[in-house]
C-alpha positions as CSV (number, residue, x, y, z in Angstrom):
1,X,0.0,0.0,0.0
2,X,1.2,4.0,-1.3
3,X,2.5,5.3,2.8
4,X,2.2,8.9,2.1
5,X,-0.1,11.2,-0.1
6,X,3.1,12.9,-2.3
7,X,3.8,9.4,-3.3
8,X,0.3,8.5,-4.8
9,X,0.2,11.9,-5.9
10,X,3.0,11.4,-8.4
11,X,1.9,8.2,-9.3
12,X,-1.3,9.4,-10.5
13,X,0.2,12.4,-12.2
14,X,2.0,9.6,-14.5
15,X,-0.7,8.0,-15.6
16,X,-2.3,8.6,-19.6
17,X,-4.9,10.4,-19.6
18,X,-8.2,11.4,-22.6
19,X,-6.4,11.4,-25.8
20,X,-9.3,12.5,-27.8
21,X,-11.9,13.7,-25.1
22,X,-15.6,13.4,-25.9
23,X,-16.9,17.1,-25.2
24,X,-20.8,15.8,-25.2
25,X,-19.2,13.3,-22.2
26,X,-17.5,16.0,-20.3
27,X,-14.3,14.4,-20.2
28,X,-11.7,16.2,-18.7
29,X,-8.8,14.9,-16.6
30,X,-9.1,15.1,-12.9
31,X,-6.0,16.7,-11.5
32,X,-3.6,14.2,-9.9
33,X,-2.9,16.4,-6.6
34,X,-6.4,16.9,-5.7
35,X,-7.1,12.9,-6.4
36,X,-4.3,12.1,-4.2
37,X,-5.4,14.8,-1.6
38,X,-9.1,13.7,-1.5
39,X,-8.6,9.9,-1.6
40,X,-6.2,10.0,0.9
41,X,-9.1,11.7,2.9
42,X,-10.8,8.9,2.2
43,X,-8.2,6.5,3.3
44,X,-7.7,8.0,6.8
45,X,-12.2,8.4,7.3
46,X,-11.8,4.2,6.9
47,X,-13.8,4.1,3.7
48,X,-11.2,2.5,1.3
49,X,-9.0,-0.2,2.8
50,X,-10.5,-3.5,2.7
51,X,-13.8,-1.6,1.1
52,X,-15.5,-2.6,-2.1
53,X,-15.8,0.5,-3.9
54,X,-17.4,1.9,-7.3
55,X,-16.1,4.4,-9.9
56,X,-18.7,5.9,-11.5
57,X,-17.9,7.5,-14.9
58,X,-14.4,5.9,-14.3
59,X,-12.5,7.7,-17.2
60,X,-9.3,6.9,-17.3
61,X,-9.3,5.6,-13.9
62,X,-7.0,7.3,-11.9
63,X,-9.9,7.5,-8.9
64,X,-10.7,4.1,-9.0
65,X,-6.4,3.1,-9.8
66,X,-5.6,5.7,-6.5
67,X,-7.9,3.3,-4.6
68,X,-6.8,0.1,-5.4
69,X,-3.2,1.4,-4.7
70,X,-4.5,2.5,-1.2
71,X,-5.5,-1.2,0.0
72,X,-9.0,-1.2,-1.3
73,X,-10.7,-5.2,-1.3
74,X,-12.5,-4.7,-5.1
75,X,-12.7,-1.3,-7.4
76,X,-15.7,-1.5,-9.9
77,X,-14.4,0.9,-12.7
78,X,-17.8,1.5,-14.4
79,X,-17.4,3.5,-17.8
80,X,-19.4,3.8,-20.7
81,X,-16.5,5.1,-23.3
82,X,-14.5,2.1,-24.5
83,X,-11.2,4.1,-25.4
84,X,-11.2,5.4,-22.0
85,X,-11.6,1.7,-20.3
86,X,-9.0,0.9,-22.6
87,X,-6.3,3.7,-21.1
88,X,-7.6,2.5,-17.7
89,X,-6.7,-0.4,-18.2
90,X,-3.1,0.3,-19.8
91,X,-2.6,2.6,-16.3
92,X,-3.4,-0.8,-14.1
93,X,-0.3,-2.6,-15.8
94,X,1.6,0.5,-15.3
95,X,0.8,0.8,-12.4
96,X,1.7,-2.8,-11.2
97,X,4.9,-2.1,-12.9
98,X,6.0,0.4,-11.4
99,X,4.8,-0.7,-8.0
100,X,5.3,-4.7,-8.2
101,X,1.8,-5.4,-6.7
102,X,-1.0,-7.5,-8.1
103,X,-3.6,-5.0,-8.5
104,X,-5.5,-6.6,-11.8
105,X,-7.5,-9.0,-9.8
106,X,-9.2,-6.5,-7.6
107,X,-9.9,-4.5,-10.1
108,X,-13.4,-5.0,-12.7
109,X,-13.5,-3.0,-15.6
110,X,-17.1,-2.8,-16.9
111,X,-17.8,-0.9,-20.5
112,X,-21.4,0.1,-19.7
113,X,-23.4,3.1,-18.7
114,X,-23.9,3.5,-15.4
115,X,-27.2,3.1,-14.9
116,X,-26.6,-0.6,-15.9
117,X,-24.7,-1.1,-12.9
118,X,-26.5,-2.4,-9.9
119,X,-24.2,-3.9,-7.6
120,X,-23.9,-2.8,-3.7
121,X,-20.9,-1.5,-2.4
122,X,-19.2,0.1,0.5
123,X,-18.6,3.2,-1.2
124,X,-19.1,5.5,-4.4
125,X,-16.6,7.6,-5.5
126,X,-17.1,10.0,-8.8
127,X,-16.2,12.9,-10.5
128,X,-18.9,13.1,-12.7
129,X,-20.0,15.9,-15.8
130,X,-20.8,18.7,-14.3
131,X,-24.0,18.9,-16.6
132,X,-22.8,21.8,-18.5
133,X,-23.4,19.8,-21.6
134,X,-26.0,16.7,-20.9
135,X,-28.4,18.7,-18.9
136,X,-28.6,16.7,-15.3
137,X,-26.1,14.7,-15.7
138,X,-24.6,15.0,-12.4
139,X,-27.9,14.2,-11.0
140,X,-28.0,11.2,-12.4
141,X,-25.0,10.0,-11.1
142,X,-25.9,11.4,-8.3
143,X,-29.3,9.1,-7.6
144,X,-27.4,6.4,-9.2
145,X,-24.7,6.5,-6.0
146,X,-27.4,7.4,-3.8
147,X,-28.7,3.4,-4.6
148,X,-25.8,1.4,-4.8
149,X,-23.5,2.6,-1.2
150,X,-23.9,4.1,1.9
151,X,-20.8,6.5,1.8
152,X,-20.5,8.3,-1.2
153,X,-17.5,11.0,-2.8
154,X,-18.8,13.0,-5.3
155,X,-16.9,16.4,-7.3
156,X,-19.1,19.3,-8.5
157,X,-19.0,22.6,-9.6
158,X,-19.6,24.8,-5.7
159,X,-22.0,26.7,-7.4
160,X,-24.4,24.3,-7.5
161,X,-23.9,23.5,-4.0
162,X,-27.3,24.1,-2.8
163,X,-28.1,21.6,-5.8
164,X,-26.4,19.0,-4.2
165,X,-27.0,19.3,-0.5
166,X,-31.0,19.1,-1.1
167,X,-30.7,16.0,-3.5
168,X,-28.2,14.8,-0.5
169,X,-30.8,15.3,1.9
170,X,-33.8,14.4,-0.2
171,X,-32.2,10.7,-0.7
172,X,-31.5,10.6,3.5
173,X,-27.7,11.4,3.2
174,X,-25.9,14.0,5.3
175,X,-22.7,16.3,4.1
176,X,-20.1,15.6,6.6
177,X,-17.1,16.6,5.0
178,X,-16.6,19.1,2.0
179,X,-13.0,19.9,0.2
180,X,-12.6,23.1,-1.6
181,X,-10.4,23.2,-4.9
182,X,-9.0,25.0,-7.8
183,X,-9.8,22.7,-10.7
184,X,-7.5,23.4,-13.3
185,X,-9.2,22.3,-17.0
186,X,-6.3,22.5,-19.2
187,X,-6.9,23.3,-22.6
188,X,-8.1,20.2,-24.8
189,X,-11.1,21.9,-26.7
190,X,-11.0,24.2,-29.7
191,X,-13.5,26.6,-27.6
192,X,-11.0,27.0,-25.0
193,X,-8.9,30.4,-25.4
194,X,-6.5,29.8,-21.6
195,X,-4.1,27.3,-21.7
196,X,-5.2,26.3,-18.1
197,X,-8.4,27.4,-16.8
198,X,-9.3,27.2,-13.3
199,X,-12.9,26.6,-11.8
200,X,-14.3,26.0,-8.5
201,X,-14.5,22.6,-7.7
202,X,-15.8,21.1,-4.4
203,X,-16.0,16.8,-3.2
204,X,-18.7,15.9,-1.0
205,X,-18.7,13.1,0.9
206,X,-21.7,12.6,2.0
207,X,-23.3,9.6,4.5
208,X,-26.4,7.7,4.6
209,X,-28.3,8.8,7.9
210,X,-31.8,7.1,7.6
């Protein structure tokens, strides 16, 4: 298992990442600092090691990849973009290259849409499209997660904050935790005129009370 947070940091950071993003799928990379800093959260609130956990919208993995690498039981990388499963899966042999660990047979990589995906686990984690460009889309993950665990990470724009804590509690969760970042979107689209752009990104973990 990764011992420090600087150390999975720049393990994610080496990771491939969209080579040809889908713009209708929101795909941008998620930044490998604030992975590392938010999983390792995670890791010390006891809801990864030994925990069977979900991606949703898994990308290119490197959610799902920084959880196996922090002692996770099973990962259930859950992505409906086949070239993307395809890098994920490319990052799990780097991975257990550069590391020396097994981590292919706690990993499942499953090529479907997530609301094909049914299976209980002990946690959700997700950075999913903001809904900028599939109107609700982060609501469906949302009531997707909302079903499947009882602990649930989720990354959204903070202005829709109120957004998500009345879904949260409509569905009986509770905020407890909420991490503030910078999200840098680098520039990958023909729209974008800043070579980095940076937007206000929060994680919620949120906890099923009733």
């Amino acid at each position: 298992m990764i011992k420090s947070k600087s150390k999975l940091a720049v393990l994610l950071s080496k990771l491939r990442v969209f080579e040809t993003p889908k713009l209708r799928a929101e795909q941008y990379t998620t930044d490998s600092e604030i992975a590392a800093d938010v999983l390792w959260q995670a890791y010390y609130l006891k809801d990864i090691e030994n925990k069977t956990i979900a991606d949703l919208g898994s990308g290119t993995g490197i959610l799902g990849l920084g959880i196996l690498l922090l002692g996770a039981k099973k990962v259930f990388f859950v992505e409906s973009d086949s070239d993307s499963v395809k890098i994920a899966k490319d990052n799990l042999c780097f991975l257990e290259e550069k590391t020396g660990k097994k981590l292919s047979k706690k990993a499942v990589f499953l090529n479907k849409n997530i609301d094909d995906f049914n299976k209980k686990v002990d946690t959700v984690v997700q950075n999913p499209p903001f809904g900028t460009k599939q109107k609700h889309a982060d609501k469906i993950f949302l009531k997707k997660a909302f079903s499947l665990a009882k602990v649930i990470y989720s990354f959204h724009k903070l202005e829709t904050a109120g957004f998500v804590n009345k879904i949260s509690e409509d569905y009986g969760f509770e905020i407890t935790h909420l991490w503030k970042f910078d999200f840098p979107i680098k520039a990958i689209y023909s729209f974008h005129r800043k070579k980095i752009q940076r937007i206000k990104v929060g994680c919620w973990r949120m906890k099923k009370i009733k």
